[in-house]
C-alpha positions as MATLAB code, in Angstrom:
seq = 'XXXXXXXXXXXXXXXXXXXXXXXXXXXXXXXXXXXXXXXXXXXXXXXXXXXX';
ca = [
      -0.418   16.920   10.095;
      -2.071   18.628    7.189;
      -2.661   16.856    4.174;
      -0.364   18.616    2.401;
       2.122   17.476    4.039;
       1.696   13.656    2.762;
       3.230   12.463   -0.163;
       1.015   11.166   -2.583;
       2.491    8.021   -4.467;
       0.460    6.711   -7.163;
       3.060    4.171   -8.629;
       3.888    1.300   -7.207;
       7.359    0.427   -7.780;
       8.822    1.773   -4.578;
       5.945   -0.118   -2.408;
       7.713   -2.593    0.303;
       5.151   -5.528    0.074;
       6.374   -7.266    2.832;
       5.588   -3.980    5.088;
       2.419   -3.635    3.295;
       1.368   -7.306    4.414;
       2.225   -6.456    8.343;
       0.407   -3.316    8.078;
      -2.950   -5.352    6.691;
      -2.299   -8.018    9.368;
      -2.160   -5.486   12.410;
      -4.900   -3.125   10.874;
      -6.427   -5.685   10.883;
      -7.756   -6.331    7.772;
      -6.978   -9.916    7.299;
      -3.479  -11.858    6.354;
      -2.819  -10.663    2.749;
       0.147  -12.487    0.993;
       3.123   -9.765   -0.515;
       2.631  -11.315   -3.634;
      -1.086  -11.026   -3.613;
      -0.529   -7.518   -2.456;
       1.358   -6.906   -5.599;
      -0.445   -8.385   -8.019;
      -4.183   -6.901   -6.575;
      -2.471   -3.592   -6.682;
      -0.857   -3.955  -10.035;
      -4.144   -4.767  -11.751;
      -6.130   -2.387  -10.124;
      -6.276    1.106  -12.965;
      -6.811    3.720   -9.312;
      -4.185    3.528   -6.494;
      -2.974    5.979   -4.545;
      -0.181    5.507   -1.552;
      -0.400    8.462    1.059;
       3.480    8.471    3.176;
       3.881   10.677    6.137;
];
């Protein structure tokens, strides 16, 4: 899949947190709260959410 072919999301509104938690536990990267999720993301000033 080329890159262009993502879609680049930079806001987070439409994020599923819940999804974004299972995805960090199976990576794995470590078990990551939704709400932590949110609020890590929601302070950070760069984000960027790539969706096939």
């Amino acid at each position: 899949m080329a890159m262009t072919e993502y879609e680049w999301i930079h806001e987070i509104d439409a994020v599923d947190w819940d999804e974004l938690s299972d995805l960090y536990r199976v990576a794995p990267l470590g078990i990551k709260p939704p709400q932590a999720l949110r609020t890590v993301f929601g302070n950070s000033m760069f984000r960027c959410f790539a969706y096939a």
